[in-house]
C-alpha positions in Angstrom: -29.7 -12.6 29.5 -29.3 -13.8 25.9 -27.9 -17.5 25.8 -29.5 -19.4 23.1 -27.2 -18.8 20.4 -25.3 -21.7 19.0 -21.6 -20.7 19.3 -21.0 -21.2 15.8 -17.8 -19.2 15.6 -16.5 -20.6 19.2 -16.5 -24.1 17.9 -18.0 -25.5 20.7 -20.9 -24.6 23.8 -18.7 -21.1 24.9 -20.5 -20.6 27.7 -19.4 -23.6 29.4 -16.1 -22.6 28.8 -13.7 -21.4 31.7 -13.5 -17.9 32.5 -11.2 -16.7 35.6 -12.2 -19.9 37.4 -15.6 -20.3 36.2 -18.2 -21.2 33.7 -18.2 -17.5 31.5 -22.0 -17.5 31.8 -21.4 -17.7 35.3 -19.6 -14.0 35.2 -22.6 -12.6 33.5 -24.9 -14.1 35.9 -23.6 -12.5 38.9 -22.6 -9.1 37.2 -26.2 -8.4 36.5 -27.3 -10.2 40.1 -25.4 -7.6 41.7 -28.1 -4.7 39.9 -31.1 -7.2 39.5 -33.4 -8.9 41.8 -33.4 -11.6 39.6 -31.6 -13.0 36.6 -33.6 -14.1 33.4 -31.3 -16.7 31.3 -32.8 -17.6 27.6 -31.6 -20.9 26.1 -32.7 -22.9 23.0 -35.6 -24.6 22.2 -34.0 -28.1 23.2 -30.8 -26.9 25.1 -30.3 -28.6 28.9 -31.1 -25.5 31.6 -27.8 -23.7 32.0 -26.1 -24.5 35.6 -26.4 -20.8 37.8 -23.5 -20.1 40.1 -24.3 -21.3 43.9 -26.8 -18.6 45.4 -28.1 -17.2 42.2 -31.6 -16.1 41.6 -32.0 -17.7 37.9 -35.0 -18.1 35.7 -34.8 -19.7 32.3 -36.5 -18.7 29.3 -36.9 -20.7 25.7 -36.5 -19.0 22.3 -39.8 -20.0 20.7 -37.7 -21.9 17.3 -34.0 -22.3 16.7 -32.6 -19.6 14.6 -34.5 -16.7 14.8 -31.9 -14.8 15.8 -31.4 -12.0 19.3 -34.6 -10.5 19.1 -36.8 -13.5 19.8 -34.7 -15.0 22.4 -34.9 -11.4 23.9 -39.0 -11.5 23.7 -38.4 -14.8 25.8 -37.3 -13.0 27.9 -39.4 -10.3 28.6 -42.1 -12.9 28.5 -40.7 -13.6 31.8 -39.6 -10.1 33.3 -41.7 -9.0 36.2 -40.4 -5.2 36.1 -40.8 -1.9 34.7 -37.0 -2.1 33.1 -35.0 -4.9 31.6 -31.5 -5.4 32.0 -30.2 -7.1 28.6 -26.4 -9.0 28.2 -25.3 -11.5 26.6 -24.0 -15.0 28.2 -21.1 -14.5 26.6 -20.4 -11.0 28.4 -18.2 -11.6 31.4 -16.5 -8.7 32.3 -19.9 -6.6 32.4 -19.5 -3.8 35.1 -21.8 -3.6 37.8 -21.2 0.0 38.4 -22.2 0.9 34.3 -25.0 -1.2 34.3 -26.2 0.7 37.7 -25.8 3.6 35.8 -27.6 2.6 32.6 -30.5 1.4 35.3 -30.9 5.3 36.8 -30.4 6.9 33.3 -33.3 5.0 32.2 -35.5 5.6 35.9 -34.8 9.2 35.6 -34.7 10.1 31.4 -37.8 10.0 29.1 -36.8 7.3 27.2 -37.7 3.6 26.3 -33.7 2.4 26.3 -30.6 3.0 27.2 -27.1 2.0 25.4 -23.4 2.5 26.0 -21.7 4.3 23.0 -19.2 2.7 20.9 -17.1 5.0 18.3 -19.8 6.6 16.4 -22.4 4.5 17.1 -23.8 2.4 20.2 -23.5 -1.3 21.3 -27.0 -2.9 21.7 -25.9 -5.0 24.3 -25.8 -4.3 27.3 -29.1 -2.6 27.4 -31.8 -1.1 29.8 -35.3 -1.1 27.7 -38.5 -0.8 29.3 -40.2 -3.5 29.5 -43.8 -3.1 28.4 -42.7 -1.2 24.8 -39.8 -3.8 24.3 -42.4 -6.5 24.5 -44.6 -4.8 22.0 -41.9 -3.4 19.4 -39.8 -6.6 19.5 -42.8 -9.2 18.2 -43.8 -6.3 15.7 -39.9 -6.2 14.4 -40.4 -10.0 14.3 -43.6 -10.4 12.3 -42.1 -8.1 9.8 -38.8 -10.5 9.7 -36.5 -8.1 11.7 -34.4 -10.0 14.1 -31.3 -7.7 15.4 -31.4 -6.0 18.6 -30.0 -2.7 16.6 -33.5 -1.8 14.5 -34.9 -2.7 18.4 -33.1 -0.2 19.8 -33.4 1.7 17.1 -37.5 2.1 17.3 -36.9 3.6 20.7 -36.2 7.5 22.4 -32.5 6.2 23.5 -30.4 7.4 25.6 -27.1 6.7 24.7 -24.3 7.1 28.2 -21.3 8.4 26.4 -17.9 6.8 26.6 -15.8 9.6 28.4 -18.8 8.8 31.5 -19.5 5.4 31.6 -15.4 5.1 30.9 -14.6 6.8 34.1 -16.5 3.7 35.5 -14.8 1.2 33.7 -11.4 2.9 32.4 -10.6 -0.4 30.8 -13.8 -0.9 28.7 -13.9 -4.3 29.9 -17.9 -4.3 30.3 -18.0 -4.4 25.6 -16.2 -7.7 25.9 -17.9 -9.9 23.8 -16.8 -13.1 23.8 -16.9 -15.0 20.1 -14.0 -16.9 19.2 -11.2 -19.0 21.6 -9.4 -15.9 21.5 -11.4 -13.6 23.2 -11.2 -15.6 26.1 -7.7 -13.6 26.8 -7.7 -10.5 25.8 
């Protein structure tokens, strides 16, 4: 789970911000707990580790320098991922759907591909996103040393499988699991 970014447009840490009740890193902590075994959190260089909700299985990660941008906090992580497939959000992803990322887990077990993404419009969202974990290690620090930092020209180097949005809609008919939370605002939408 991406977390090291520095809330620029929030004004503040957004991720210690209430949510529903809780801390909205919390909410993207236990959405992806409920398909993972265990949940991989990267924070900046010099950040405190992030508090987990009670009974989570948390690891935390360090992007390598401040600034780099998504794709080297997400090598951080899959410095640390033990598995054949990574589940990618973002911390500041709280109504994530445990039911679309299950599905975005078996599309990528059972298709030939090296990712998976939920379409958007025309295009796709790179977050969430199942990548296998080997190839993602190895195409993300080649992007890097060539000064690529987005999680897009990722995804982008990859065979991906893109879930439509009439399927993975009928799992989440509101659309909730895209929320991506950047400003105050988006904290009630």
């Amino acid at each position: 789970m991406l977390a090291g970014g520095r809330s620029s447009r929030f004004g503040r840490d957004k991720l210690k911000e209430p949510y529903r009740g809780a801390p909205l890193l919390h909410h993207a902590i236990l959405r992806l707990g409920e398909v993972c075994r265990e949940v991989v959190v990267v924070v900046a260089p010099r950040a405190p580790d992030p508090e987990a909700p009670v009974g989570a299985r948390v690891r935390v990660a360090r992007d390598p320098e401040e600034g780099r941008g998504p794709l080297a906090g997400l090598l951080a992580a899959l410095a640390e991922v033990r598995t054949e497939l990574a589940l990618v959000a973002g911390g500041d992803m709280p109504e994530l759907s445990a039911v679309v990322l299950a599905e975005m887990l078996r599309v990528a077990r059972e298709a030939q591909v090296d990712a998976v993404a939920l379409q958007e419009g025309e295009t796709f969202r790179p977050l969430p996103a199942v990548l296998r974990a080997g190839p993602a290690r190895e195409t993300a620090a080649g992007l890097l040393r060539r000064g690529e930092g987005s999680l897009v020209a990722l995804l982008g180097a990859f065979r991906l499988a893109v879930i439509d949005e009439p399927t993975w809609h009928r799992l989440d008919p509101t659309g909730a699991t895209l929320l991506d939370v950047d400003r105050p605002e988006d904290l009630n939408p």
